[in-house]
C-alpha positions as CSV (number, residue, x, y, z in Angstrom):
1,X,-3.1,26.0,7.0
2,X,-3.0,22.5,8.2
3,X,-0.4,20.8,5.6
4,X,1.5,23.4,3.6
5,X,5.7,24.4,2.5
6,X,7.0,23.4,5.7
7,X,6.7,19.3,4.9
8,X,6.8,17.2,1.8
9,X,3.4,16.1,1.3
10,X,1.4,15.2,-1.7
11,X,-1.3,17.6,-1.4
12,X,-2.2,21.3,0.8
13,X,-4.8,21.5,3.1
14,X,-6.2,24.6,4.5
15,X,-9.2,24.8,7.0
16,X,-12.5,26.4,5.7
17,X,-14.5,25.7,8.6
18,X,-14.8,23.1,11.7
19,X,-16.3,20.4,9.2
20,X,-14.5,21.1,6.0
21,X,-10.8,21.6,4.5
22,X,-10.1,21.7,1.3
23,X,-7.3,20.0,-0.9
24,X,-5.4,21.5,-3.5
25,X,-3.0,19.8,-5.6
26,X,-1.5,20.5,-9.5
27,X,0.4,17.4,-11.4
28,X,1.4,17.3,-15.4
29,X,3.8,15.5,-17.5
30,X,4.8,14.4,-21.2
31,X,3.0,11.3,-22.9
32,X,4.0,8.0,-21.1
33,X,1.8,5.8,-23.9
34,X,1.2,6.5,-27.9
35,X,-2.7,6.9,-27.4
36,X,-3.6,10.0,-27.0
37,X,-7.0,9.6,-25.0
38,X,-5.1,6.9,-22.8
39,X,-2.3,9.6,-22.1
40,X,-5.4,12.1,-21.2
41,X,-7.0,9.4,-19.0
42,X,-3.4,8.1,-17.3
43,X,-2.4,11.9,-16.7
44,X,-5.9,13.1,-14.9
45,X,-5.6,9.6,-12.8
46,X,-2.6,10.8,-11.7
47,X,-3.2,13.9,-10.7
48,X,-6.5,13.1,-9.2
49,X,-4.7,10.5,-6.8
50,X,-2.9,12.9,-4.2
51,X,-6.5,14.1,-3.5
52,X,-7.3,10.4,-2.5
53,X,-3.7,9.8,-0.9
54,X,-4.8,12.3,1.8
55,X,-7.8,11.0,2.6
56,X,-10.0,13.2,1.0
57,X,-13.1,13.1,-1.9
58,X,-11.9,15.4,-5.5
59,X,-14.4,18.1,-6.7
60,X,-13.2,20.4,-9.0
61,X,-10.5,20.4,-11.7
62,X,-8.8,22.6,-14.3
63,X,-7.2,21.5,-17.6
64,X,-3.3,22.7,-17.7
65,X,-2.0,21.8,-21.5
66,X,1.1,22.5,-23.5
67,X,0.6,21.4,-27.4
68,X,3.1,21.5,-30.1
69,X,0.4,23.2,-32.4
70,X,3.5,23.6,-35.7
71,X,4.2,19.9,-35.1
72,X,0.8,18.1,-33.9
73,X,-2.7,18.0,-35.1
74,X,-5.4,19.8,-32.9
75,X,-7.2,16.1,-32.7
76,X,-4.9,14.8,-30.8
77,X,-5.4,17.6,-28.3
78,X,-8.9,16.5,-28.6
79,X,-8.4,13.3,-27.9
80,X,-6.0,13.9,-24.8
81,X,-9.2,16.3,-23.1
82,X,-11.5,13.4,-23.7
83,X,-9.7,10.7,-22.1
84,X,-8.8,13.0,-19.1
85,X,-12.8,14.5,-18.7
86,X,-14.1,10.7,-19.4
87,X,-12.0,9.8,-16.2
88,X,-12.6,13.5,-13.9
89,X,-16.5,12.3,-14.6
90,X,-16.1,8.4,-14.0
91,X,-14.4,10.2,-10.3
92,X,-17.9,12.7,-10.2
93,X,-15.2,15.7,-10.6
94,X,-16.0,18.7,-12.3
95,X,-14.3,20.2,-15.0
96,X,-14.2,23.9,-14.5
97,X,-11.9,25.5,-16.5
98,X,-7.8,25.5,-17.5
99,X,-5.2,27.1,-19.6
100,X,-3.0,26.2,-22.5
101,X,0.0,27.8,-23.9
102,X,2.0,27.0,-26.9
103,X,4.7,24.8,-26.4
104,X,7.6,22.8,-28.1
105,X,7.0,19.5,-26.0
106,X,3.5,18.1,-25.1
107,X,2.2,18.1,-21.8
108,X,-1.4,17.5,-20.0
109,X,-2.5,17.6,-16.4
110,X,-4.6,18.7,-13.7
111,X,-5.0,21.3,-10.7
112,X,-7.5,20.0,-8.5
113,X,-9.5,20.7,-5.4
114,X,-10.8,18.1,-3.0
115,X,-12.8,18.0,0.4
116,X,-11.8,16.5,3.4
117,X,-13.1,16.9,7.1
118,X,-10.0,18.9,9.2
119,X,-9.6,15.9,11.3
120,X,-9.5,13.3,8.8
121,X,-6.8,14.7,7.4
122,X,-4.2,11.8,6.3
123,X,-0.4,12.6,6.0
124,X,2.9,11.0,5.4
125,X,4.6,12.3,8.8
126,X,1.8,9.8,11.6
127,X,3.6,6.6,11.4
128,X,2.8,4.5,14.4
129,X,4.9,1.9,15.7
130,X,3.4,-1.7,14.8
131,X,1.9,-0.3,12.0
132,X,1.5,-2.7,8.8
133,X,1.9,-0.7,5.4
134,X,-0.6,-2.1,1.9
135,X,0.0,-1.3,-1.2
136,X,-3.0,-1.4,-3.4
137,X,-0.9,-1.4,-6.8
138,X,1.8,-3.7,-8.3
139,X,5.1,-1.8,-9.0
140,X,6.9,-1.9,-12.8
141,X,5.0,0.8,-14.5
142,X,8.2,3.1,-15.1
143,X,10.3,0.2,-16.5
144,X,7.7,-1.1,-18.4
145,X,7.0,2.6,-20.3
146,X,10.8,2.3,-21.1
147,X,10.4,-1.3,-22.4
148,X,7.5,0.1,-24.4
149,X,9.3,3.3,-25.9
150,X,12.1,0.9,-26.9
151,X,9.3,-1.0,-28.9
152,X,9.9,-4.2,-26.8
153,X,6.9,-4.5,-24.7
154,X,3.9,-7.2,-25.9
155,X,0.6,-5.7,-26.5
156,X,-0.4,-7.7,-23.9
157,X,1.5,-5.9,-21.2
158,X,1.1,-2.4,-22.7
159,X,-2.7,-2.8,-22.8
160,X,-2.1,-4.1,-18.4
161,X,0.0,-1.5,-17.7
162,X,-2.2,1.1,-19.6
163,X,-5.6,0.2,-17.7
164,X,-3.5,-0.4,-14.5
165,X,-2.0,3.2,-14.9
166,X,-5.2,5.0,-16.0
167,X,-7.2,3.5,-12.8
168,X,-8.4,5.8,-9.6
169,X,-7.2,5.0,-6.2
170,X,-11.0,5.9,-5.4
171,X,-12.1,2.5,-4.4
172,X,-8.9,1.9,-2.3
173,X,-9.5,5.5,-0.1
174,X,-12.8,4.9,0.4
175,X,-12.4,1.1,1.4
176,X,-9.6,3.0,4.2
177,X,-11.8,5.4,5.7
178,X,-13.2,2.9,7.4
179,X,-10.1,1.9,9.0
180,X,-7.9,3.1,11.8
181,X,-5.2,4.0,9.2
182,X,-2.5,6.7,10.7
183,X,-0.5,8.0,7.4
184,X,-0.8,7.0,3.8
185,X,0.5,8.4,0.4
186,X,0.8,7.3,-3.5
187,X,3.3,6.0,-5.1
188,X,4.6,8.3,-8.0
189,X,8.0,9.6,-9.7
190,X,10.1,9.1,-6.5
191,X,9.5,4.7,-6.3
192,X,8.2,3.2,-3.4
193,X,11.6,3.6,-1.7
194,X,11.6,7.3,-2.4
195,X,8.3,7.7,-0.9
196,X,9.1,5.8,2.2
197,X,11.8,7.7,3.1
198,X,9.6,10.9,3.0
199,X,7.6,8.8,5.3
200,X,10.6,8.2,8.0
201,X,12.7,11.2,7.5
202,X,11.8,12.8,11.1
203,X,9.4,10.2,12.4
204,X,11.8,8.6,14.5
205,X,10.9,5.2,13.1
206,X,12.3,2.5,10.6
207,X,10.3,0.5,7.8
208,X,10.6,-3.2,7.5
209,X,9.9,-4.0,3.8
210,X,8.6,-7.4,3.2
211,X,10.5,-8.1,-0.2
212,X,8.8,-11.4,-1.6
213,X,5.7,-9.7,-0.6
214,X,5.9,-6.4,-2.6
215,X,3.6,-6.9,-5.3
216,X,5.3,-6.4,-8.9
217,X,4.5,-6.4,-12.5
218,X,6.0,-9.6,-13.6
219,X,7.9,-8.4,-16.8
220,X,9.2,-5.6,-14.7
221,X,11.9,-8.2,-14.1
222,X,13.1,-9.0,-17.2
223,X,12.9,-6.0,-18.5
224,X,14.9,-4.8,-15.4
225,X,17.6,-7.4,-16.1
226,X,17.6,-6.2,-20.1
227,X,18.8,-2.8,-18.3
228,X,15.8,-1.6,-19.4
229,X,15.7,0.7,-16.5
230,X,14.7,4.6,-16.7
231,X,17.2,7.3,-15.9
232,X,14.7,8.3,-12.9
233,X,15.0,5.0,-10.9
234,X,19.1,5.8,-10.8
235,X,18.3,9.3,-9.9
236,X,15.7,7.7,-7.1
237,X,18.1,5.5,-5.5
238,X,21.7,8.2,-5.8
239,X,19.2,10.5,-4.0
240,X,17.6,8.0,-1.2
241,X,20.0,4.8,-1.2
242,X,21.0,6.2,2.5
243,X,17.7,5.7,4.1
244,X,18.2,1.7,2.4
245,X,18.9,-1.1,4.2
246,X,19.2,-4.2,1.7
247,X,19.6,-7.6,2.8
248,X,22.5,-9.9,0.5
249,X,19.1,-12.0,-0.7
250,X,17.5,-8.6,-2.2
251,X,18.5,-9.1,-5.9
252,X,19.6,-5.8,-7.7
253,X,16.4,-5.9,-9.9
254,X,14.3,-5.7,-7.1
255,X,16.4,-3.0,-5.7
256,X,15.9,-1.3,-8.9
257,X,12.3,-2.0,-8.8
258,X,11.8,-0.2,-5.4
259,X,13.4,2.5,-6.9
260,X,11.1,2.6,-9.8
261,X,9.4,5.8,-10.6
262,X,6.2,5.3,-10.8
263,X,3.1,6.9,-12.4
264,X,-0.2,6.8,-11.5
265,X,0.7,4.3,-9.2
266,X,-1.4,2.7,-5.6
267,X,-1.9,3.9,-2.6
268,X,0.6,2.8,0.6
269,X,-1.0,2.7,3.4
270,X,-0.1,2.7,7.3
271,X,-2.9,0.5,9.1
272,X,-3.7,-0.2,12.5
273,X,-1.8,-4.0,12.7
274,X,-4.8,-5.5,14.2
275,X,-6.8,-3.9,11.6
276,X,-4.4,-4.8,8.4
277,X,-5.8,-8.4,7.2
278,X,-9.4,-7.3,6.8
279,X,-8.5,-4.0,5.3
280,X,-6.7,-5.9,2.6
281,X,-9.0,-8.4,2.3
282,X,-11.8,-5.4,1.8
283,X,-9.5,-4.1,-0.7
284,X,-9.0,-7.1,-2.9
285,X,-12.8,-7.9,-2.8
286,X,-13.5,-4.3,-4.3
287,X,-10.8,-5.6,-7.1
288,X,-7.6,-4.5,-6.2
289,X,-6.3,-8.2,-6.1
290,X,-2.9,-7.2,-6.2
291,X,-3.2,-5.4,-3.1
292,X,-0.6,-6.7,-0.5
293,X,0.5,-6.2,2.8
294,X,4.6,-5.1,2.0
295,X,5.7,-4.1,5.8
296,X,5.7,-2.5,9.0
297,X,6.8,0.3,11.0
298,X,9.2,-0.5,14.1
299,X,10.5,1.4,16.5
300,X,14.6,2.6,17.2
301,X,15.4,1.6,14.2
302,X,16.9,5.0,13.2
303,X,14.8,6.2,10.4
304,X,15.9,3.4,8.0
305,X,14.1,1.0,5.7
306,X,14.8,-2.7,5.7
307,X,14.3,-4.6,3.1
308,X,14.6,-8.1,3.9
């Protein structure tokens, strides 16, 4: 076992051979969006992503459903398995299998199996001092699905935040395989804050977060400052506010913001600081424009994150 129970991590690893490890990951949850086949492509996206966030290449996946069948149509069960098998083949995965059971509330996922060479493992827990951190995706997505189940999101954003949520971090993990990068995870449910203190929590270093720099969906902020603002980012920031260090010029929205859950969202990456400016700039020539460079890791800084 070389990544299992005894640390949060977004994927296990366990060592077939010299050459090969595989991943294993399982990730589900309710519709975020009205379109079926969008919920089916947003949800496998998702669950394909820890697979990338660990620096390894998804093979195999299994369908896990739970459908309403008294109070839904079987089409729109359809429709969810073709959005999610039109993305595991646009990632070359294979679909080999899955289970359903009857249930009150609908839910669609994945399990899914990845390869990745033992020592190219990539975890949360290798921050190196001097580091610089990228994240390849803007952040907004959970406010926005609450301005959108409120009916108050344009059709303009909703259509953004549908093809933004429903894209692989593929490109982005293979653009950083070529790159001394030391840790790296996605951003999901817990906000970027969240998953940056599962990043410093025993490293023995600090994060300095580069507010102005942290890439964001604009309407995020005025549908932050409508108190449009899901239950989960409160829960976020009650259960990791200690690890946060915000400066006076850090507006509460933005604080919110970092706390955002998140689905389906980029990758954050700990890079080589020599290495940082052409990995981003590799990044946003394969199309992830809103890639940015956010912070750094620095040293005796007691396992906090600065947000400046």
């Amino acid at each position: 076992m070389i990544v299992g129970l005894d640390r949060a991590d977004d994927a296990g690893v366990y060592k077939i051979t010299d050459d090969l490890a595989i991943i294993q990951t399982v990730d589900f949850f309710t519709p975020i969006v009205d379109d079926p086949y969008c919920f089916g492509q947003i949800a496998a996206a998702n669950a394909l992503s820890d697979i990338y966030a660990m620096g390894g290449v998804p093979k195999t996946a299994m369908n896990l459903v739970g459908f309403p069948l008294k109070k839904m149509d079987m089409s729109v069960l359809r429709q969810i398995l073709e959005g999610g098998l039109d993305k595991m083949r646009e990632a070359e995965v294979v679909l080999i299998g899955g289970h359903s059971i009857e249930d009150n509330e609908l839910k669609y996922g994945l399990s899914v199996t990845g390869f990745v060479h033992p020592d190219r493992v990539l975890t949360k827990k290798n921050l190196r001092a001097g580091d610089q951190l990228i994240l390849t995706k803007p952040l907004g997505t959970g406010i926005i699905n609450t301005a959108v189940k409120a009916g108050l999101a344009d059709e303009k954003t909703v259509v953004y935040v549908t093809k933004l949520m429903s894209s692989l971090n593929r490109d982005a993990a293979e653009v950083m395989s070529h790159y001394p990068v030391h840790a790296c995870t996605d951003i999901t449910g817990f906000g970027l804050l969240g998953h940056l203190a599962e990043m410093v929590q025993g490293s023995g270093f600090g994060i300095k977060l580069y507010a102005k720099q942290i890439p964001v969906i604009p309407q995020a902020f005025e549908y932050a400052a409508m108190g449009l603002i899901p239950a989960g980012a409160y829960k976020n920031r009650e259960f990791r506010e200690a690890f946060a260090d915000f400066q006076p010029s850090v507006e509460r929205g933005l604080q919110m913001i970092l706390f955002d859950p998140q689905t389906s969202g980029g990758l954050l990456i700990s890079v080589q600081k020599e290495k940082a400016q052409e990995l981003l700039e590799q990044l946003r020539k394969k199309g992830m424009e809103d890639s940015a460079i956010v912070g750094e890791v620095i040293a005796g800084a007691g396992e906090k994150i600065f947000v400046n």
